[in-house]
PAMARDREN-700694 format. One record per residue (C-alpha): residue number from 1; y, z, x; residue in one letter. Coordinates in Angstrom, 1 decimal. Example, Ala and Ser with C-alpha at 12.3 -4.5 7.8 and 13.67 -1.06 7.14 Angstrom:
! PAMARDREN-700694
   i      v      w      u aa
   1   -4.5    7.8   12.3  A
   2   -1.1    7.1   13.7  S
! end
This chain:
! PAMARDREN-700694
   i      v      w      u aa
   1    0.0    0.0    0.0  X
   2    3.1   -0.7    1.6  X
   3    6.3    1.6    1.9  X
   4    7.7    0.1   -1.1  X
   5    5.6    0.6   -3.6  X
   6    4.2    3.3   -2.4  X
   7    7.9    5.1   -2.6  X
   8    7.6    4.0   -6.7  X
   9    4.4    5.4   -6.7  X
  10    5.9    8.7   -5.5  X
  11    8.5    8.2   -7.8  X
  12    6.9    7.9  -11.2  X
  13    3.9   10.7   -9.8  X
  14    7.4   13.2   -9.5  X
  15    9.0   12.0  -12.8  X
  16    5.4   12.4  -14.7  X
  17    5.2   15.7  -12.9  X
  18    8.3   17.0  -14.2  X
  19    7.9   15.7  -17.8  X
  20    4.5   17.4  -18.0  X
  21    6.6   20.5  -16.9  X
  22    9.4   20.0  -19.4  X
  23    7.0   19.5  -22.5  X
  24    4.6   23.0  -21.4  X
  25    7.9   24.9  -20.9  X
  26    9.5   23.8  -24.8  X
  27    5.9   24.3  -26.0  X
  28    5.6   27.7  -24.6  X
  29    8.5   29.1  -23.4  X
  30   10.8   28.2  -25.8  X
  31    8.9   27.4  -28.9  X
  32   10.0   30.5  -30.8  X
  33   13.3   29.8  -29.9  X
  34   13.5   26.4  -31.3  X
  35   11.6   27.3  -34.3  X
  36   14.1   30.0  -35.5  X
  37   16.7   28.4  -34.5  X
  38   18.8   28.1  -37.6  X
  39   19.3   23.9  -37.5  X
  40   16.1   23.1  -37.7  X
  41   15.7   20.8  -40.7  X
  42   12.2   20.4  -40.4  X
  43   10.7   23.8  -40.1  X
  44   13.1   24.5  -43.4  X
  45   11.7   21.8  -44.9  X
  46    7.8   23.3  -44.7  X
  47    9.4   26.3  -45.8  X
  48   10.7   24.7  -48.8  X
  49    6.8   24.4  -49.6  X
  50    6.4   27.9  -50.5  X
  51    7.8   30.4  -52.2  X
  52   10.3   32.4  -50.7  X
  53   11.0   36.2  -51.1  X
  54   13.9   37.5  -53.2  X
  55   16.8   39.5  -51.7  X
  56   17.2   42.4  -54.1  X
  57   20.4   44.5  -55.6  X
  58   19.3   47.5  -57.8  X
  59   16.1   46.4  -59.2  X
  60   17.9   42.3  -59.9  X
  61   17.8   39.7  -57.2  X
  62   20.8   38.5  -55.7  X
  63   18.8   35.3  -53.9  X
  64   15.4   34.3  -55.5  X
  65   13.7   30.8  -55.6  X
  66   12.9   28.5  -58.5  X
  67   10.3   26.0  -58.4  X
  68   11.9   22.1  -58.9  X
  69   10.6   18.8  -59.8  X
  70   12.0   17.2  -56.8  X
  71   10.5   16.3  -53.4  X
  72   11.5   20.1  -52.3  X
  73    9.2   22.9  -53.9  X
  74   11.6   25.2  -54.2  X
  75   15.3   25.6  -54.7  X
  76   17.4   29.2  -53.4  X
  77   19.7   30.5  -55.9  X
  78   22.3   32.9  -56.3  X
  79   22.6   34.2  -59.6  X
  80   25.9   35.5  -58.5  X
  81   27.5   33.4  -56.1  X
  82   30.3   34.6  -54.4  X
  83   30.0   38.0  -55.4  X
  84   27.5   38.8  -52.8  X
  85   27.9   35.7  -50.7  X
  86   29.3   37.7  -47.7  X
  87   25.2   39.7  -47.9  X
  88   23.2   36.7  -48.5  X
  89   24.8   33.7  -46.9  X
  90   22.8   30.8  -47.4  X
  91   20.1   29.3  -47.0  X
  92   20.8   24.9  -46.1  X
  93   18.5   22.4  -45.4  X
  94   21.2   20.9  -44.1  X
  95   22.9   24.0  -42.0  X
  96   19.7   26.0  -41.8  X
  97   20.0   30.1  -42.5  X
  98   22.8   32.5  -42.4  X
  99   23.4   36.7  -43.4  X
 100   20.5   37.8  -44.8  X
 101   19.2   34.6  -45.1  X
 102   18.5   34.9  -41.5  X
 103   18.4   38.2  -40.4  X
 104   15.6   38.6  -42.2  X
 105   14.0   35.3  -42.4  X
 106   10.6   36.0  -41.2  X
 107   10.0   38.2  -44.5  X
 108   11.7   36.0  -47.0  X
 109    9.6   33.2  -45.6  X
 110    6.2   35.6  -45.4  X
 111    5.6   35.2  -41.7  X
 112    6.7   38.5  -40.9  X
 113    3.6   40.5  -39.1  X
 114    4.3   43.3  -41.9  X
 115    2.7   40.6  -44.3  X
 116   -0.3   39.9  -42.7  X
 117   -2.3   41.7  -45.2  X
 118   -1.3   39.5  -47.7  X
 119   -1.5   36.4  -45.9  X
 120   -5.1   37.3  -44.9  X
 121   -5.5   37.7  -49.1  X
 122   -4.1   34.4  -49.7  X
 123   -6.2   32.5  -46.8  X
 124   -9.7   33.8  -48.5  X
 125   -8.3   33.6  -52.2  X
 126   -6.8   30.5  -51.6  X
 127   -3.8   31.6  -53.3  X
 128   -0.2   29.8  -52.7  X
 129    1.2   31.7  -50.0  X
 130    4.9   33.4  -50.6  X
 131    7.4   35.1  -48.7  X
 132    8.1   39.3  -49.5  X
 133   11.3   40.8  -51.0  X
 134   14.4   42.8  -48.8  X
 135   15.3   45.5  -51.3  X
 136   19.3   46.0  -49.7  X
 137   21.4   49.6  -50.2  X
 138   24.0   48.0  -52.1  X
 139   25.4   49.7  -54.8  X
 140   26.6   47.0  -57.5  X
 141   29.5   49.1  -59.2  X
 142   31.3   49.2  -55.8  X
 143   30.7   45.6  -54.3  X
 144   32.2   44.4  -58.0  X
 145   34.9   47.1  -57.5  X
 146   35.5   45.8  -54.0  X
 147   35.4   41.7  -54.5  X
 148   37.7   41.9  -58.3  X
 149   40.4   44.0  -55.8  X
 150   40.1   41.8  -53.0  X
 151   40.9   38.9  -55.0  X
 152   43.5   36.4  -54.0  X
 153   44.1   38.1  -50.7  X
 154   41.9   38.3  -46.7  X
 155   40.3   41.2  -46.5  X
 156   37.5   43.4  -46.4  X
 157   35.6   46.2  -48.1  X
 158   32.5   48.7  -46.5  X
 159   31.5   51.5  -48.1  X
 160   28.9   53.9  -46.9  X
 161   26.7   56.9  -47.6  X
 162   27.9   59.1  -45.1  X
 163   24.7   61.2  -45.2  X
 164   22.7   58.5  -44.1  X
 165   24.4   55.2  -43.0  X
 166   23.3   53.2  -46.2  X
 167   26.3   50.5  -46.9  X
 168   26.9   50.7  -50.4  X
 169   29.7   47.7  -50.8  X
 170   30.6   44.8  -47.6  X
 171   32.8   42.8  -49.1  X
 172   35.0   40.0  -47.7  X
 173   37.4   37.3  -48.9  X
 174   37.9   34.7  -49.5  X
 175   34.5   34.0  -50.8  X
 176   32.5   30.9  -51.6  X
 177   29.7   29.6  -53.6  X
 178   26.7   30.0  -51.6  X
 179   24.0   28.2  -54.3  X
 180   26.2   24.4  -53.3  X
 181   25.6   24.7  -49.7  X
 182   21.6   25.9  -50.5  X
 183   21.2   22.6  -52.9  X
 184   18.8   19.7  -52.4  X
 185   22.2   17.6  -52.7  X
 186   23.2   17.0  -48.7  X
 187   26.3   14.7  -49.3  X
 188   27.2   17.7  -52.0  X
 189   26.7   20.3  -49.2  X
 190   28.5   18.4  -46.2  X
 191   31.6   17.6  -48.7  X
 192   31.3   21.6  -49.8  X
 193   31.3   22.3  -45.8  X
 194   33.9   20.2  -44.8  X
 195   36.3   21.8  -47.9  X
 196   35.3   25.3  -46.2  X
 197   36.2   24.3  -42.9  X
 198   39.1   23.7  -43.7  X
 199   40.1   27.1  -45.0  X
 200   42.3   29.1  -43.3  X
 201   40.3   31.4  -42.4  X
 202   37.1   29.8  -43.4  X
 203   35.1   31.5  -46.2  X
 204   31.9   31.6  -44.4  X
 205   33.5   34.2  -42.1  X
 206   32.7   38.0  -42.7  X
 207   35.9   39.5  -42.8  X
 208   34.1   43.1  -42.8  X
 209   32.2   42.8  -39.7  X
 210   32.4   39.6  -37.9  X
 211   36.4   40.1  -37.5  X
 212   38.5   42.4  -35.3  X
 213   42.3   43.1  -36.3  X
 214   44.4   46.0  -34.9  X
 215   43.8   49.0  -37.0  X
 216   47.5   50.4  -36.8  X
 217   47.6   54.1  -37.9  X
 218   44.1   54.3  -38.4  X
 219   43.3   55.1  -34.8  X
 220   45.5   58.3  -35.4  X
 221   42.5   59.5  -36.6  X
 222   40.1   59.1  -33.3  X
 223   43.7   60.6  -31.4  X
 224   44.0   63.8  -33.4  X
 225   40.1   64.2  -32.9  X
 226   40.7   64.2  -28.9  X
 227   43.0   66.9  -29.6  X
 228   41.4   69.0  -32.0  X
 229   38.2   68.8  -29.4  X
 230   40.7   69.9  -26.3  X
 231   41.9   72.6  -27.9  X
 232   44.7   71.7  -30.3  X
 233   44.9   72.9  -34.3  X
 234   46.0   71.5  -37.1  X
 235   49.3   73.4  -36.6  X
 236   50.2   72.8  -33.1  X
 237   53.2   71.7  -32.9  X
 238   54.3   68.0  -31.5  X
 239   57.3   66.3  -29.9  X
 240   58.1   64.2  -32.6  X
 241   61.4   62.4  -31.4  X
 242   63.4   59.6  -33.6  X
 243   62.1   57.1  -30.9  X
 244   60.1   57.9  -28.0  X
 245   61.3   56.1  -24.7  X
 246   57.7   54.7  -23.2  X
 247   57.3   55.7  -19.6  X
 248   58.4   53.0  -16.7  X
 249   59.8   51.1  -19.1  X
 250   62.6   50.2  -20.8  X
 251   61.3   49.7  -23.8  X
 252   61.9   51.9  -26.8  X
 253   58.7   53.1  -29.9  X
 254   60.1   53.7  -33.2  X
 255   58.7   55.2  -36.3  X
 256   57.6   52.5  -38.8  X
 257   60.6   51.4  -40.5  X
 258   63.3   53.6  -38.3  X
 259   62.1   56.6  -40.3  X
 260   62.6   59.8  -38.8  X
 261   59.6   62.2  -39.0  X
 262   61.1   65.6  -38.8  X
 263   64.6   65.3  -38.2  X
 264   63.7   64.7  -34.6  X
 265   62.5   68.2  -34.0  X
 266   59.0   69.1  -33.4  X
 267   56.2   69.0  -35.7  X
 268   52.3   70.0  -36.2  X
 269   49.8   67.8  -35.9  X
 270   49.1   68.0  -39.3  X
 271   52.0   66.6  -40.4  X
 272   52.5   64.0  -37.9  X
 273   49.2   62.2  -39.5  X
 274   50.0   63.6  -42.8  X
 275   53.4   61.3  -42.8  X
 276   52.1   58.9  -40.0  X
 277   54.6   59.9  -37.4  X
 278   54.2   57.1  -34.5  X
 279   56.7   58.7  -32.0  X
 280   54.4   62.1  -32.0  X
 281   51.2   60.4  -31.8  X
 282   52.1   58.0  -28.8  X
 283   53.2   60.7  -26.8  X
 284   50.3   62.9  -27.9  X
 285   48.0   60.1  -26.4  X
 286   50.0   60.0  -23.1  X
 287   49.9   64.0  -22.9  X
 288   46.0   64.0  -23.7  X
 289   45.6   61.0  -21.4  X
 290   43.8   57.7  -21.5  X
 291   40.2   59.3  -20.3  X
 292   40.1   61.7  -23.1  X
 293   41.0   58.8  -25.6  X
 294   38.3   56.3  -24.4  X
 295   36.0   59.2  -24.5  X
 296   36.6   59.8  -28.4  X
 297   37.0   56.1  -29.5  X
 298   33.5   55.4  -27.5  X
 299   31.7   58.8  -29.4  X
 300   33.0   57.0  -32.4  X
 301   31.4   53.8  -31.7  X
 302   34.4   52.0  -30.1  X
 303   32.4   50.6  -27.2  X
 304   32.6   47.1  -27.0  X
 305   29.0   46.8  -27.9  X
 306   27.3   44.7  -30.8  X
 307   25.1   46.1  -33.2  X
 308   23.2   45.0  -35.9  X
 309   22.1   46.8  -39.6  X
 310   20.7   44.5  -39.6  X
 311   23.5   42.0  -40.1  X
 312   25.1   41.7  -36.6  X
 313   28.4   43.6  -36.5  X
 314   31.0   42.5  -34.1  X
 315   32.0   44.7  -31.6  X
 316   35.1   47.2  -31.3  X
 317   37.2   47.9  -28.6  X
 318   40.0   49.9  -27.4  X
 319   40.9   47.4  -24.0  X
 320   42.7   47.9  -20.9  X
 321   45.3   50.1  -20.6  X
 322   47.2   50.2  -17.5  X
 323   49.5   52.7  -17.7  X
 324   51.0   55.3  -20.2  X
 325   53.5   53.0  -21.9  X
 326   50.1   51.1  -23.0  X
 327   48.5   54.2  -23.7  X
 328   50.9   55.4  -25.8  X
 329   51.3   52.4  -28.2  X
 330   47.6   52.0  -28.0  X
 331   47.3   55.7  -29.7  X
 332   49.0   54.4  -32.3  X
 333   46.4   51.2  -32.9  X
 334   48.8   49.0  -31.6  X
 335   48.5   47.5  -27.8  X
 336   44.7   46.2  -28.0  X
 337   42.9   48.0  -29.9  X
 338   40.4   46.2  -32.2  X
 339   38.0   47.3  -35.2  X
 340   36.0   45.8  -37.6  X
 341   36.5   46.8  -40.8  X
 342   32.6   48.1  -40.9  X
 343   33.7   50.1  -37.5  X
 344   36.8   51.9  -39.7  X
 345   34.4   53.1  -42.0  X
 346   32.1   54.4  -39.4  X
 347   35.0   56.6  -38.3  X
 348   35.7   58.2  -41.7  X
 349   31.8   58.6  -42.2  X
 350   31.4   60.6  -39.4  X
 351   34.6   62.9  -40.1  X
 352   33.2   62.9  -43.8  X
 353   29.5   63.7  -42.3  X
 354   30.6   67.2  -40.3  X
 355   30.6   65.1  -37.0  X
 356   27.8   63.2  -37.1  X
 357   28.0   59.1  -37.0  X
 358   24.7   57.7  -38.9  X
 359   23.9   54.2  -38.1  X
 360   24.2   52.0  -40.8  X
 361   21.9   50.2  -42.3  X
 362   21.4   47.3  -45.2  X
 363   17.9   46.9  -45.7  X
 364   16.4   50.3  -47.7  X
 365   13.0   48.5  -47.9  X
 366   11.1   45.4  -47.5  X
 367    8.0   44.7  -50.3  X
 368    5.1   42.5  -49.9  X
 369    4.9   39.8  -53.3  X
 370    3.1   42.2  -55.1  X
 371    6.0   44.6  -55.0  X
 372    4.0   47.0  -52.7  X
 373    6.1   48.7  -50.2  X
 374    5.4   47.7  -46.5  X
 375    8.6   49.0  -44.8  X
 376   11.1   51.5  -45.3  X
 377   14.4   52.8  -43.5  X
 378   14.8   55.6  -42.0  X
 379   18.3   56.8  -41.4  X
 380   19.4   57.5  -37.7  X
 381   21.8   59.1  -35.9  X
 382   24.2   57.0  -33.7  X
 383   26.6   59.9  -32.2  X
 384   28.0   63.2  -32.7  X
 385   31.7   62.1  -32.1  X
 386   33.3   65.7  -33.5  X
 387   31.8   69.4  -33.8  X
 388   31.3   70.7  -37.7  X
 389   34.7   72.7  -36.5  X
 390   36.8   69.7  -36.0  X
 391   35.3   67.5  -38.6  X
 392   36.6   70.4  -41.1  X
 393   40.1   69.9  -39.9  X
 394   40.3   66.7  -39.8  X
 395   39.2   66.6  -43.3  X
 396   41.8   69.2  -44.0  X
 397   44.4   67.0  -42.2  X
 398   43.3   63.4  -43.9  X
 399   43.1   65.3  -47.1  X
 400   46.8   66.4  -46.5  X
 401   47.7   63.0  -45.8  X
 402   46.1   61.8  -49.9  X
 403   48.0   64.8  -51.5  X
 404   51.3   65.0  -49.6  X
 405   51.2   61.6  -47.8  X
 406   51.1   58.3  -47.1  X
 407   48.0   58.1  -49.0  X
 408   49.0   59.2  -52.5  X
 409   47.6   55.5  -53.7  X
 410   44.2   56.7  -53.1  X
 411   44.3   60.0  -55.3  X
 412   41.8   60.3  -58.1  X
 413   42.4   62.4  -61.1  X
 414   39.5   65.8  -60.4  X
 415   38.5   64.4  -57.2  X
 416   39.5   65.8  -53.6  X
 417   39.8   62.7  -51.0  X
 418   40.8   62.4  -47.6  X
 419   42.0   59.4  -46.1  X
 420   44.7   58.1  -43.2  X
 421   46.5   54.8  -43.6  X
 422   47.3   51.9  -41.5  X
 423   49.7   49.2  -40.9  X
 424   49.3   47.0  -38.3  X
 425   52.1   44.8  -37.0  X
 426   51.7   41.3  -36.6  X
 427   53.8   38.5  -36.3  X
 428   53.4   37.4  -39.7  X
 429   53.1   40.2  -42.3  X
 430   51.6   43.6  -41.5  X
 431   48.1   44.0  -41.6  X
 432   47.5   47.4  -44.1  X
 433   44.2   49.2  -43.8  X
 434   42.7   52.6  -45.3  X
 435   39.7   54.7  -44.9  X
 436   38.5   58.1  -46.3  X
 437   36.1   59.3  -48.6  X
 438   35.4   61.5  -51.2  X
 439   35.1   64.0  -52.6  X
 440   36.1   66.0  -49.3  X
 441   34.3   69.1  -50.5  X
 442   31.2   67.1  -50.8  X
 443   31.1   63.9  -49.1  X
 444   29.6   60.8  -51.1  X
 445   31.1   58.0  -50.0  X
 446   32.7   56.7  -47.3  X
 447   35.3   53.5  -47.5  X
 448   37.4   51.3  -45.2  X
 449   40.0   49.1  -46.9  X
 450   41.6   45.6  -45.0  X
 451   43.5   43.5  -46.0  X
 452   45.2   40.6  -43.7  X
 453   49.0   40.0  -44.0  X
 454   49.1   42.5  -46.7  X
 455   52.8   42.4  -46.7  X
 456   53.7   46.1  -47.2  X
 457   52.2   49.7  -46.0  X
 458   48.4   50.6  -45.8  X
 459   49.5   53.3  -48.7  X
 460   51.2   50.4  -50.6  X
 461   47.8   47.7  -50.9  X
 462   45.1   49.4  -49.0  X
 463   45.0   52.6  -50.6  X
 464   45.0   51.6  -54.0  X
 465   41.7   49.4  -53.9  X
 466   39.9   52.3  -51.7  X
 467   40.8   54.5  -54.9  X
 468   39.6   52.1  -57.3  X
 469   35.9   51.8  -55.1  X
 470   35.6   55.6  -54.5  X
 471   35.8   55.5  -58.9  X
 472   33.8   53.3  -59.3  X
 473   30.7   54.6  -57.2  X
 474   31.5   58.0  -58.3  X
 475   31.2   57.1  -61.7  X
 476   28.1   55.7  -61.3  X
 477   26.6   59.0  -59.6  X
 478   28.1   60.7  -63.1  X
 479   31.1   62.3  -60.4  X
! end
């Protein structure tokens, strides 16, 4: 053979080589990633052949399949759409899974290893196989609560058990109809798509836990905590100037709107949160000091780390701060600090909770077809941010900030609740948040309120729909 040919020889023997390689390593190594991966039309389509498990609100299902006469088997449905759309996303043979739809695929489509029983049964019975139900811990009352006040504006809604982590409402707006996208139509769902893209923001985006925003006076919360914890009470006095000069700089904090918290004289901590008082907190942060800060906001779950209940919730941060001009507007949620709306409400659960943070969670149980139960969740413990000591002054102090505050919005008629209010500046209108729960004696629920370029004050838009979720659940649970 001469040189030439044998060089092609070589060639193709290398190139063959390599091929052989590439096909093994998508075979094996990344099979499972290719298979779940959420665009792939065709394992959708075999799905489509069987029946798929429901996801399930309070006994009704929120996502269930019908059987068709078309070339599909089955068609997903959302009895009612947008309502929950934020939960279940959707489920596309065009766009593949989303939500629920794919967090928890593997039982909705029956592969899940918790089914095997059952798809041993059908293999010797010869019976169709079909995917299991997710039973979620959503309470209906509060989602409907949440979505009707959300209406017309960006926000976000979570509620949670603070006992246990179990979200009761996660809510988000705008909304969208999940049942076009999950048709057998794909010119219907591409034209649907496109319309959504479009939106500013997007529908398909979860406001409640896939989005960060500055929480404003919120974070006062996760400050006075530091304090409480390093010795201060509810009554120590502050410095509470009409505007506070920032260290090395020459710039110049105000109160919101040039108000004046105390004439300019000093005043207690409990207070400065109960009238939001942004000179006293900003230098309280400087006094304390960044490490004691980062230390709280992390215990609270402020850690720049993902999680997932199992919905993946973005992570929170408090950011770089440099020096104490940055630390002091950071104390006041300001500089760049970033929750999720889902992270808010894990702050005022674990105040609500006597210290402790639970994990939350969506999924109470997942059921075989025949309804039997093959998983259940177990609540956990994340963190114990506070002591029982501080928890019952900060409850004191957010319950101040309800009765005598800037949270009056949020009071209920026979009902204690605590709660701290935010407004966030931005360079378009103020972004206006509020957590708490209720009733503070007894802890039941646990909310964060957000709405984007709400316009006014936390206790102006925020508060008002917290108060109007906390009812509705608590009327439910005959409260």
């Amino acid at each position: 053979m001469n040189a030439p040919l044998r060089r092609v020889a070589i060639s193709v023997l290398v190139l063959f080589t390599l091929l052989i390689i590439n096909v093994n390593y998508i075979q094996v190594v990344r099979s499972d990633e290719l298979r779940n991966d959420a665009g792939n039309t065709r394992v959708l389509a075999e799905e489509y052949d069987r029946e798929r498990g429901s996801i399930v609100v309070a006994g009704d299902p929120i996502a269930l399949s019908k059987a068709t006469d078309d070339r599909l088997t089955y068609l997903r449905q959302y009895p009612q759409g947008g309502l929950y759309a934020a939960v279940t996303g959707y489920y596309s043979l065009v766009y593949g899974n989303t939500a629920m739809e794919r967090a928890e695929n593997e039982v909705l489509a029956g592969s899940d290893p918790r089914l095997f029983v059952r798809r041993l049964a059908d293999l010797f019975t010869g019976r169709d196989p079909s995917g299991g139900d997710v039973v979620l811990t959503l309470d209906p009352a509060v989602q409907k609560a949440a979505m009707d006040d959300l209406d017309g504006k960006v926000g976000a809604v979570v509620a949670l058990d603070p006992s246990t982590g179990a979200v009761l409402g996660l809510a988000s707006t705008p909304t969208y109809d999940p049942n076009v996208l999950s048709s057998h139509e794909p010119q219907k769902i591409r034209a649907y798509a496109e319309q959504l893209g479009a939106g500013k923001p997007d529908p398909r985006s979860n406001q409640a836990i896939g989005e960060r925003y500055a929480p404003g006076s919120v974070f006062k919360v996760i400050v006075s905590a530091a304090a409480l914890e390093d010795g201060y009470t509810p009554e120590s006095m502050l410095k509470a100037p009409n505007v506070l000069d920032l260290p090395g700089t020459d710039v110049t904090l105000k109160n919101f709107g040039g108000e004046k918290c105390n004439g300019g004289a000093d005043q207690s901590l409990i207070d400065a949160l109960t009238v939001s008082c942004n000179t006293a907190f900003a230098q309280l942060g400087i006094d304390l000091g960044e490490q004691r800060i980062r230390d709280m906001a992390e215990a609270f779950g402020i850690d720049e780390q993902a999680f997932k209940m199992p919905l993946t919730v973005a992570p929170s941060k408090l950011g770089d701060i440099e020096n104490d001009a940055q630390l002091g507007v950071s104390s006041i949620g300001q500089q760049d600090v970033q929750l999720t709306p889902m992270q808010a409400a894990m702050i005022a659960s674990a105040v609500a909770n006597k210290g402790r943070l639970m994990k939350p969670y969506l999924v109470s149980q997942v059921q075989a077809p025949d309804l039997t139960v093959v998983d259940k969740t177990d609540p956990e413990e994340m963190s114990t941010p506070v002591s029982p000591e501080v928890a019952a002054q900060l409850t004191e102090m957010m319950t101040s900030v309800v009765n005598n505050g800037t949270g009056r919005r949020a009071r209920i008629d026979g009902v204690q609740v605590a709660g701290k209010t935010g407004t966030a500046e931005n360079s378009a209108n103020d972004h206006t948040w509020f957590i708490g729960f209720a009733p503070a004696d007894d802890p039941k629920i646990a909310v964060a309120v957000f709405v984007r370029n709400g316009g006014r004050t936390g206790g102006d838009i925020s508060a008002p729909i917290a108060k109007t979720v906390i009812q509705a659940y608590l009327d439910g649970q005959g409260g």
